[in-house]
N, C-alpha and C positions, 0 to 999 in steps of 0.2 A: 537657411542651412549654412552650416562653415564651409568657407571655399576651399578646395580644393590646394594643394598643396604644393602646387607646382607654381610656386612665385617664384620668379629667379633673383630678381632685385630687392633690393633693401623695402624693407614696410617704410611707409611715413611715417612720421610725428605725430600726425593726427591720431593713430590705430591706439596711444598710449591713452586714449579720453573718450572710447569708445568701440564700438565691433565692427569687424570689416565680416560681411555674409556674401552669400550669393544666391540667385536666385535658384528654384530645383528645377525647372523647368528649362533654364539655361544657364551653368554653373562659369559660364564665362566672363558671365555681368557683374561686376563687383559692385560693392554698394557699403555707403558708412552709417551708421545707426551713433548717434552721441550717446554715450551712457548716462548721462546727468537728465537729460530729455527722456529716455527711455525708462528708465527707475521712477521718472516722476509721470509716467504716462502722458508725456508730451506728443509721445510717438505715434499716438491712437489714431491722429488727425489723419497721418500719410509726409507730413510736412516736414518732419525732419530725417526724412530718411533722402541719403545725398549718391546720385550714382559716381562712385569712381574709378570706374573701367579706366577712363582716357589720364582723368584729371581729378586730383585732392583739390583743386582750390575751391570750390565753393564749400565744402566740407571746412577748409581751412580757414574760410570767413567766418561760418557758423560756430566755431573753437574760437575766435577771435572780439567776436561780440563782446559787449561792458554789460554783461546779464551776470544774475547769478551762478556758480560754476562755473562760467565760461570768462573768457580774456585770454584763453592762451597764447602765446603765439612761438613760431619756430624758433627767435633768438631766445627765450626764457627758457624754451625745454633743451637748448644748445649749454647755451652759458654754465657754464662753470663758478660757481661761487670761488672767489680768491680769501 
């Protein structure tokens, strides 16, 4: 389901390369789904879905990977082309 709306802080980086949900049963627990994994039914497995209530980074490893789609990282989506 979509979490609820009461974030008070800035979204991450991550959220721009995938959905942030939460679960219905407890809509507290956030959790990141990669969109490039999820379109290509990677998601099926259980394995790329990344909890981040506490903490982005293992989400942010998995945006980071040298796979297809993926390589992101937080200085590229920062940076400013001069």
């Amino acid at each position: 389901m979509k979490p609820l709306s009461s974030q008070k802080s800035r979204k991450s980086w991550i959220y721009r390369h995938g959905y942030r949900v939460a679960l219905l049963k407890d809509p507290s627990k956030l959790y990141f789904v990669c969109r490039h994994c999820y379109e290509h039914k990677y998601i099926d497995t259980g394995v790329k879905v990344y909890k981040t209530t506490l903490s982005t980074s293992l989400a942010q490893r998995h945006l980071e990977l040298p796979k297809r789609s993926h390589g992101y990282s937080k200085l590229a989506v920062v940076a400013k082309p001069t």
